[in-house]
C-alpha positions in Angstrom: 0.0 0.0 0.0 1.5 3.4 -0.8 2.2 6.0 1.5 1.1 9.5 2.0 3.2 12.0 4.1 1.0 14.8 4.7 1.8 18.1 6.9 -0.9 19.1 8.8 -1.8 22.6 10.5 -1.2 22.6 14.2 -4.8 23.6 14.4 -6.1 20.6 12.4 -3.9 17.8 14.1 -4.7 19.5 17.4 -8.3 19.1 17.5 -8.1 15.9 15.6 -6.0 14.1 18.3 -7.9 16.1 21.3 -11.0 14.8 20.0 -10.0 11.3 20.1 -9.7 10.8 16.5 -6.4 8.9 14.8 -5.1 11.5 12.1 -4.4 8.8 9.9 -7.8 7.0 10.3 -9.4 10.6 10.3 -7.5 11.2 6.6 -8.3 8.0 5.0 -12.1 9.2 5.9 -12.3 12.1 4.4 -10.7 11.1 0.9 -13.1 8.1 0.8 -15.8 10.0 1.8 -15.0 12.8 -0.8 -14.3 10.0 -3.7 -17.6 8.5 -2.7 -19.4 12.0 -3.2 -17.6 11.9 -6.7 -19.0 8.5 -7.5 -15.1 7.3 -7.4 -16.3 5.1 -4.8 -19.0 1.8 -4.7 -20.6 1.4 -1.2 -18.6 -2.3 -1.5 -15.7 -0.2 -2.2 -16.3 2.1 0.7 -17.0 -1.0 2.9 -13.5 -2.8 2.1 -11.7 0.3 2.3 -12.5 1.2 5.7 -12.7 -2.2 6.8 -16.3 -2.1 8.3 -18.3 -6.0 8.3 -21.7 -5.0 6.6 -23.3 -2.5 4.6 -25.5 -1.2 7.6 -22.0 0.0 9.2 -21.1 1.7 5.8 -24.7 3.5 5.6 -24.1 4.7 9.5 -21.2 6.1 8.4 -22.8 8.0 5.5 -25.3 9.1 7.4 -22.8 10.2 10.7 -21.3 12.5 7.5 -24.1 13.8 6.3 -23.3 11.8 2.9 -26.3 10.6 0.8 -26.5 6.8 0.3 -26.2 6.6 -3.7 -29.0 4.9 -4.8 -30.8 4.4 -7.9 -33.9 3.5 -9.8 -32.5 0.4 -10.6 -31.4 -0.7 -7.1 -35.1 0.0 -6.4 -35.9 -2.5 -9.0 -33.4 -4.9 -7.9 -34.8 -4.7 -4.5 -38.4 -4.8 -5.2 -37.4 -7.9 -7.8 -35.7 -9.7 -4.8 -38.5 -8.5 -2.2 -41.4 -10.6 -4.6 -38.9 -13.4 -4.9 -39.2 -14.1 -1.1 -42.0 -17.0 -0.1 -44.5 -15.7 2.2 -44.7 -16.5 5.5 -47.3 -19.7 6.2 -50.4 -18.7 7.3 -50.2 -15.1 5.6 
């Protein structure tokens, strides 16, 4: 994996480390979240890169970031396809 060196304002790294936040961790963040934004980014993508389990962790992330979820007419259609595939419950 390449390296970055980046120098940070005092102001930025200060209230990055006194708000608990790894700089590095805080770095890779933002340029996912922006290359997301950009549609650089899948949600998969997203998900690998930042090393979270499920989607559901990705979307709290988003939302935590005030980043909109991307998704489109034909993830609707894949869902709603999926969502009449299922068997009803017995006795419904």
């Amino acid at each position: 994996m390449p390296q970055v060196t980046l120098d940070l304002p005092d102001e930025l790294s200060t209230f990055l480390a006194a708000s608990g936040h790894n700089v590095g961790r805080a770095a890779i963040e933002a340029i996912a979240l922006e290359a997301y934004r950009q549609n650089k980014l899948s949600t998969a993508q997203l998900r690998r890169l930042l090393g979270y389990r499920t989607s559901i962790q990705v979307h709290a992330f988003l939302k935590e970031h005030g980043v909109y979820l991307h998704y489109t007419l034909a993830d609707l259609e894949h869902d709603r396809q999926a969502g009449d595939a299922l068997e009803a419950p017995p006795g419904s």
